[in-house]
N, C-alpha and C positions, 0 to 999 in steps of 0.2 A: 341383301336388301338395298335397294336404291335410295335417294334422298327424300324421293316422289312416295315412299312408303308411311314416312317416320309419320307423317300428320294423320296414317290411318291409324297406325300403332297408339298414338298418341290420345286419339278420337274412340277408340275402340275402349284404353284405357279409362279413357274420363268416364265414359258410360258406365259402364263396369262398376266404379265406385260409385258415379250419380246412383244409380239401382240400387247397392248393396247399402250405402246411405240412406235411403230413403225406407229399405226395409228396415233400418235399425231405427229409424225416427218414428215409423209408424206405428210400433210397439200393439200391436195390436194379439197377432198369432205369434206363440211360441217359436212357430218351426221357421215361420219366417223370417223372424229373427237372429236363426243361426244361418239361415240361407243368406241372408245382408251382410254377415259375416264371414261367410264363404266366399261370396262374391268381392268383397275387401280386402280379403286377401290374394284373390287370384289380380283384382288389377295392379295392385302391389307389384308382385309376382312379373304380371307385366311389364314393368316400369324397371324395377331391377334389369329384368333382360336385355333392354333397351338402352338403359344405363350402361350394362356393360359391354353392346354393341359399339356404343358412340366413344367411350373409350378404350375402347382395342382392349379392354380385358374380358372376353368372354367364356373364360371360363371359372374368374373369380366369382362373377355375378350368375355364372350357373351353379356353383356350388353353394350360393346364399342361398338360393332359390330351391334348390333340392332340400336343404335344413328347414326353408320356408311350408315348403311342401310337406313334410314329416311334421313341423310342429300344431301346422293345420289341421291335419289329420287326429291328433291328440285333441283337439281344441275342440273340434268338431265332433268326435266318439264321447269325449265328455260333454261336452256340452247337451247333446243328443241324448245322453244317458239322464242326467236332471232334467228334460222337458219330457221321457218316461215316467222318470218318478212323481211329475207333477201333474201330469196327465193322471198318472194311477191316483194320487193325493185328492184331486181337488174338480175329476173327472171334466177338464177342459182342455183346451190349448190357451184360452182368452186371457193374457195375462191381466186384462182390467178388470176381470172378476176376481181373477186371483188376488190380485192387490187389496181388492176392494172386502174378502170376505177374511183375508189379513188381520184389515185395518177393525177388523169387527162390523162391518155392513152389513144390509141385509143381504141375502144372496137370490 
């Protein structure tokens, strides 16, 4: 990779969290939720690698990255597994209705 690369990498990364940020703030749908979360970790993911480009270790930062990558996967089959169970519970994805018929609202 060239020098003329890093501010794509770097541009590529920022988006990546802008997006996965913004699904996690908009708390709206469940699944997207976990997607904002997926997306956070991959520009992560990014950033490591890039990390360990610029300092000549690139294999220590590929091996964070492959742990990165299996704990995601964990995170994400559970995570996925509770917006099942809440789907089945409370027959939405809305977590604002979910909140709300919680908190004893009407529904």
């Amino acid at each position: 990779m060239t020098l003329s690369g890093l501010p794509v990498v770097i541009i590529v990364s920022a988006g990546l969290f802008a997006i996965g940020l913004a699904g996690l703030i908009a708390r709206n749908d469940l699944i997207k939720m976990v997607m904002g979360l997926e997306f956070l970790g991959k520009a992560v993911c990014l950033l490591f690698i890039l990390g360990g480009y610029m300092s000549g270790e690139t294999g220590v930062s590929q091996a964070v990255v492959f742990t990165l990558i299996a704990i995601e996967a964990v995170i994400a089959g559970v995570a996925l597994a509770l917006v099942i169970l809440l789907k089945r519970a409370w027959k939405t994805f809305d977590s604002e209705i979910i909140f709300r018929i919680i908190r004893g609202g009407d529904q």
